[in-house]
C-alpha positions in Angstrom: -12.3 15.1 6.3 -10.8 12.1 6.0 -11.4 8.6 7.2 -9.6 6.0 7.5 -9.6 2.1 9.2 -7.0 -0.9 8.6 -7.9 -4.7 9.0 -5.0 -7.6 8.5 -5.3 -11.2 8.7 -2.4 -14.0 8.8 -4.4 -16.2 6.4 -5.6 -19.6 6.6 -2.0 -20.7 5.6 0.8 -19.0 6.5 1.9 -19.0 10.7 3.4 -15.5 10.5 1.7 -12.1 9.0 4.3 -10.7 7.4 2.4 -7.8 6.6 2.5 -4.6 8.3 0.1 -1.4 7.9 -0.2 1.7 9.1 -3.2 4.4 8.6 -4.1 7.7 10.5 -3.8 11.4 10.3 -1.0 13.7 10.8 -0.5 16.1 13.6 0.3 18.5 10.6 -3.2 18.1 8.7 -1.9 15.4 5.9 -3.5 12.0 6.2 -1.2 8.8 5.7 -1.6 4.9 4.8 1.1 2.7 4.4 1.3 -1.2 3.8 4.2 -3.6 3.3 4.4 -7.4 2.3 7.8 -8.4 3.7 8.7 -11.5 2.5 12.4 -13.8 3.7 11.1 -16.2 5.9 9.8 -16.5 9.5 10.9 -13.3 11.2 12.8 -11.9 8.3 9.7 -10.8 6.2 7.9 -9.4 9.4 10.9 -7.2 10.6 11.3 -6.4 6.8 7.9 -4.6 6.6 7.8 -4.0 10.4 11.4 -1.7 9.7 9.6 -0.3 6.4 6.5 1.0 8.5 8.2 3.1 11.2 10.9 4.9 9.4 8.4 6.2 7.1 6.1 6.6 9.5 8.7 8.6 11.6 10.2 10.5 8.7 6.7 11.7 7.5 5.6 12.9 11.1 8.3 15.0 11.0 7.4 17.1 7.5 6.3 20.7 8.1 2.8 21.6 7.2 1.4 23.3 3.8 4.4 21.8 1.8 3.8 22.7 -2.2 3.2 18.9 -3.6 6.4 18.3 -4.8 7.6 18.8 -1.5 5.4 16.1 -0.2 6.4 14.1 -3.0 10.2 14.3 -2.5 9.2 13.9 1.4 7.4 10.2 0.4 10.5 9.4 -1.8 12.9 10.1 0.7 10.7 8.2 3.1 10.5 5.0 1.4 14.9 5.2 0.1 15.5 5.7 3.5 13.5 2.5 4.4 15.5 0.8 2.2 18.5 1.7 3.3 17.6 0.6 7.4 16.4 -2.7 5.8 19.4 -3.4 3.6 21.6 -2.8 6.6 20.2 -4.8 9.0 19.8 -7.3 6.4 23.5 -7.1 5.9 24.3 -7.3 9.6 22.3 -10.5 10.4 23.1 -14.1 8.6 19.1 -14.3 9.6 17.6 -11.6 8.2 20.0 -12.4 4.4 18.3 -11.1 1.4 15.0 -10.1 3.5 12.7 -7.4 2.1 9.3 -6.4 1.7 7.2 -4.1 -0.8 5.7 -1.2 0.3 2.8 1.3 -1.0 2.6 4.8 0.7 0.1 7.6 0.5 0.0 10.9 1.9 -3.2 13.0 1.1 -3.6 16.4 2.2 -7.1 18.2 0.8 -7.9 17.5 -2.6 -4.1 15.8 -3.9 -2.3 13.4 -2.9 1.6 12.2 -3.2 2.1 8.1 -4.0 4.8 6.0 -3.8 5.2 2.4 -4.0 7.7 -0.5 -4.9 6.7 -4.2 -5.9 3.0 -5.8 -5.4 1.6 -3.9 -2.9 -1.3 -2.0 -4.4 -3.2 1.5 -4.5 -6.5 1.8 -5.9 -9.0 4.3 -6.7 -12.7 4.2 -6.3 -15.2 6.6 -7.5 -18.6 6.7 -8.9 -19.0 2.7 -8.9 -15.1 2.4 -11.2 -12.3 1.0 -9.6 -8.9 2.6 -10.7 -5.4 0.8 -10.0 -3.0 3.3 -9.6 0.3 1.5 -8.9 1.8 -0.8 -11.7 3.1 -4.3 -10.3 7.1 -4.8 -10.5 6.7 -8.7 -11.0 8.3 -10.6 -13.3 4.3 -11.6 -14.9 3.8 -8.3 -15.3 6.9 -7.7 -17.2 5.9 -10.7 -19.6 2.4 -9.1 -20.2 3.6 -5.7 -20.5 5.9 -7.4 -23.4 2.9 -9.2 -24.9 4.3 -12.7 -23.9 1.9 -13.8 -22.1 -2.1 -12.2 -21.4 -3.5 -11.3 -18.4 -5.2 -14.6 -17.7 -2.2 -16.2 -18.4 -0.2 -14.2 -15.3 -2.8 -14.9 -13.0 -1.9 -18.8 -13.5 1.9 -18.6 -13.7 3.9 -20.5 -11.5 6.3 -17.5 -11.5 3.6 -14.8 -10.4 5.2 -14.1 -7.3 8.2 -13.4 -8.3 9.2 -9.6 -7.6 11.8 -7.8 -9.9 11.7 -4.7 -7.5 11.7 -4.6 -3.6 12.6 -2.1 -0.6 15.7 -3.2 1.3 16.8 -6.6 -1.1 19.5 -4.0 -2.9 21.6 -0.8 -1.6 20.2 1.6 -4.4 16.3 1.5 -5.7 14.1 2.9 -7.7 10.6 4.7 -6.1 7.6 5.0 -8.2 6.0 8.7 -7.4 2.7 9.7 -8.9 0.7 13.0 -7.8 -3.2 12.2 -7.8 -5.9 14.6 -7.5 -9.4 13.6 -5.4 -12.3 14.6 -4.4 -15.5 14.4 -2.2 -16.9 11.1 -2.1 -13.7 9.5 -3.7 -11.9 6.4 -1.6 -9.0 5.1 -1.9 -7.9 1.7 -1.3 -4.2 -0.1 -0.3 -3.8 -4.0 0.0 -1.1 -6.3 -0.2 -1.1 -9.3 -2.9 -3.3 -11.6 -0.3 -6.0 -9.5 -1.1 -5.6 -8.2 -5.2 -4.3 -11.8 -6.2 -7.5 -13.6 -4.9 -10.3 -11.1 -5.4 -11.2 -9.8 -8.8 -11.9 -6.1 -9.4 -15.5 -6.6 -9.8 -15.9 -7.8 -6.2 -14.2 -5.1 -5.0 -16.4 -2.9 -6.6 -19.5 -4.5 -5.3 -18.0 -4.6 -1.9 -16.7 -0.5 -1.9 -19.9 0.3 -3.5 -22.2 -0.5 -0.6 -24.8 1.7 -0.2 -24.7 2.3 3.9 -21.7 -0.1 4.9 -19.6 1.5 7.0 -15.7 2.0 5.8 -14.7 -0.8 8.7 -17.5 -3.2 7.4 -16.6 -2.6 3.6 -12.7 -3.1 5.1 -13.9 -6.3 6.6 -15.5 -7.8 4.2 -12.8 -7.4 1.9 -10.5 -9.5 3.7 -13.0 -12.0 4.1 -13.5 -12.3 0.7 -9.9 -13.4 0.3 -9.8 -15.7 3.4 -13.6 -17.5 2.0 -11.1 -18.0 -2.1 -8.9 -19.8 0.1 -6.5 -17.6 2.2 -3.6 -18.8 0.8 -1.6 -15.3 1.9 -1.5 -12.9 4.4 -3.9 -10.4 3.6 -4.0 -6.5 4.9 -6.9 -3.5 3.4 -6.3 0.3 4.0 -9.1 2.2 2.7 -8.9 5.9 3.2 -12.5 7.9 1.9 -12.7 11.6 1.6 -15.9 12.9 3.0 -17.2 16.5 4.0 -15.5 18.5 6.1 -17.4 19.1 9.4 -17.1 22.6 10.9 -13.8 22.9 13.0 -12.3 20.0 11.3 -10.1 21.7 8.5 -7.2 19.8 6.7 -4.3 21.9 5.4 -4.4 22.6 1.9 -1.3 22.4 -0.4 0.9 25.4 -1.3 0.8 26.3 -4.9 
């Protein structure tokens, strides 16, 4: 069994959330979490994501059951460019919605693996016995820099060009996904945020905050987000957390094809 709970905030800053998020299960025994950090403006970030959500959304619903895992994955991939290309033309339609786009992170678990998928800053984590695993890799122009040892991490997290994406869904016609395959188990959760949260609260807070002994996944969820809002709330900020507990009798989840 899975559980899952969602909590987005607009921030002490920004008037609009720009962010959009979507969590539940499937009618066809997958679970899925999405969020997106659109970004263009007032309006033109929040229909970016808003657009992002509900094709994939719809696209995914629509997946048979039991699909071998590079099904699913093709499934996620297809999702996500076909995002892209609703965004990109509405973009191109509308003088107001010019050059709009958001990131976007999407999971799809079924029992014990999992497809992911994401482009730009959104991110995907993985907790488990008390370690915190990042499992998405940011397409910003920092990371770039650090990757090519021109700057060090500390150095990113002060650069006046941190926000600068060098990959988004919906700002171009053609895109590159990022697919992995991940394997889980009982006990392991899984967590998906935008920048508002992973830019302002450090991995070892998280920790402390998934690792509660007795918090419930809403209260962990919640406190998370307020952790960003009390380092100063400067960004929207959404949390997805998705935990894989026992399965209860009469509650099976489809397991993938080999």
């Amino acid at each position: 069994m899975i559980r899952t709970v969602y909590v987005s905030d607009v921030g002490h800053v920004r008037s609009v959330n720009e962010d959009s998020s979507w969590v539940a299960p499937l009618e066809q025994g997958y679970t899925l979490g999405i969020v997106a950090d659109g970004m263009g403006g007032h309006q033109a970030g929040d229909t970016a994501s808003r657009l992002a959500v509900e094709t994939i959304v719809e696209d995914l619903s629509a997946i048979p059951a039991a699909l071998s895992l590079e099904a699913c994955g093709k499934a996620v991939q297809d999702a996500i460019l076909h995002a892209n290309q609703v965004i990109y033309q509405a973009a191109s339609q509308s003088e107001e919605y010019h050059n709009m786009g958001t990131t976007v992170v999407v999971l799809l678990l079924g029992q014990d693996k999992g497809v992911l998928g994401h482009i730009g800053d959104s991110r995907a984590y993985k907790y488990r016995d008390g370690q915190l695993f990042q499992l998405t890799e940011d397409h910003t122009l920092v990371n770039e820099l650090v990757k090519n040892g021109q700057i060090s991490q500390e150095e990113a997290g002060m650069h006046p060009r941190r926000n600068v994406l060098t990959r988004a869904l919906g700002t171009d016609e053609k895109v590159a996904v990022d697919l992995n395959s991940i394997e889980f188990s009982e006990g392991d959760l899984f967590l998906l945020c935008s920048d508002g949260l992973s830019s302002y609260v450090s991995t070892d807070r998280m920790v402390q905050i998934l690792g509660t002994a007795g918090g419930s996944l809403q209260s962990r969820a919640e406190s998370l987000l307020q952790l960003a809002l009390d380092a100063g709330g400067d960004d929207n900020i959404t949390v997805v957390l998705m935990e894989r507990q026992a399965d209860s009798a009469g509650l099976g989840i489809k397991e993938w094809k080999s």
